[in-house]
N, C-alpha and C positions, 0 to 999 in steps of 0.2 A: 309434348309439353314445351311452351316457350322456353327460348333459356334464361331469362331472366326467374324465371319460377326456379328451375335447375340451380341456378346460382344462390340463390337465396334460402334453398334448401340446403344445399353443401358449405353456407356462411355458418346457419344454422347450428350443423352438425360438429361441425370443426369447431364450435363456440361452445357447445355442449362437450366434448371429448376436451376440450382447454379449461373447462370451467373442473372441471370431473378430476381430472389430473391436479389442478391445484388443490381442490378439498382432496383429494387422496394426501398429496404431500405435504400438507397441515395437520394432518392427522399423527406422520410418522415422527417417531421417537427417534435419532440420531444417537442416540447414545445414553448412561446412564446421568450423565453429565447434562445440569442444563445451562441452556444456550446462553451466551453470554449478551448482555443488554450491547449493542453496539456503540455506548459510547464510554464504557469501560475501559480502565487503563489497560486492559490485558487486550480487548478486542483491538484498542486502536494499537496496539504494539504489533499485534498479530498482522490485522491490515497492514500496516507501515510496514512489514518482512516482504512481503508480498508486493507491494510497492516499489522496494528498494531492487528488488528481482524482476519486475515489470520496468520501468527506467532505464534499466540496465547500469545501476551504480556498479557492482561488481564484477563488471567489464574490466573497470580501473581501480578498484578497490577490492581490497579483501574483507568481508564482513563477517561476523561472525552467524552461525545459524542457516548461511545460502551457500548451495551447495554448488562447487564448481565454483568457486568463487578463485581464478586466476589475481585478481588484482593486483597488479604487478607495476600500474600507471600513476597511480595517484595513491595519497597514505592509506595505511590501515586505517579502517573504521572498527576496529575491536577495543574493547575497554574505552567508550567514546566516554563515558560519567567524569574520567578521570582527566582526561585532557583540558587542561588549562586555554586554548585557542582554539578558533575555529581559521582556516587559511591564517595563520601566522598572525593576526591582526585582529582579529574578532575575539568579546570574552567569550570564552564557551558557556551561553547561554541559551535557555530552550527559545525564546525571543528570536538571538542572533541569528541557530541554526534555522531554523526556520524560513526567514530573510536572505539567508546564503544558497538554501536550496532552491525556494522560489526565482531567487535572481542574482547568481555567482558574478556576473560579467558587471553589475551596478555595484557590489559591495567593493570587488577587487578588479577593474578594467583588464584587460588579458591575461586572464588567469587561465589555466589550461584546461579547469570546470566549467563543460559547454551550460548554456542554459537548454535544458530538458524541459522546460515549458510546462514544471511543478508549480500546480493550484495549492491554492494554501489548507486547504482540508488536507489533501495528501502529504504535502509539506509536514503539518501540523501529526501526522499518523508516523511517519516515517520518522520523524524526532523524536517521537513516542518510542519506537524501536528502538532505536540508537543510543537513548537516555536509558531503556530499563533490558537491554539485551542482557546483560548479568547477571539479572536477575530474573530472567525468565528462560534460560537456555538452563541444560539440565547438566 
């Protein structure tokens, strides 16, 4: 048999066994719980933990909810709702924070918050955290 025949048979096959597997895992139920719409305040809180632990914010920070969280470099981020500043200069606004993640080093020139090269969706999910962690942590 050529192998191009061969080839085109096992594209085939693996396209059938990849098609089969996602209608398998559409089908399955996750829990009694349904899924939450992904642009829900609670999904984008949730993403934005995940985030915040992917980044690596609390390397430098202590946050609340991520575990292993040394922060020892830079302030706490616990009870962020309540804090009146963002870096000493910014209102604490969901706007500012936002702006400050995206781009530390524009807001404040040598500030010791590297820029981490945070998109503004992620930016935008991780504020979401930071703004409702009190009210979502048990």
């Amino acid at each position: 048999m050529p192998i191009i025949v061969r080839l085109k048979k096992r594209y085939a096959l693996r396209m059938l066994v990849v098609g089969f597997l996602l209608f398998s895992l559409s089908a399955c139920n996750f829990g009694d719980d349904e899924l939450l719409p992904s642009n829900s305040p609670q999904a984008q809180a949730d993403h934005g933990q995940t985030l915040l632990f992917a980044y690596g914010c609390a390397t430098c920070h202590t946050i609340s909810g991520i575990s292993d969280s040394p922060g020892n470099i830079g302030p706490p981020l616990t009870d962020w709702k309540r804090r009146k500043y963002i870096a000493g200069q910014l209102p604490n606004e969901r706007e500012m924070l936002i702006r400050w993640l995206m781009d530390p080093q524009e807001v404040e020139p040598g500030t010791a918050m590297p820029d981490l090269g945070v998109t503004e969706d992620d930016a935008i999910d991780m504020a979401a955290y930071l703004y409702n962690q009190w009210e979502i942590q048990p």
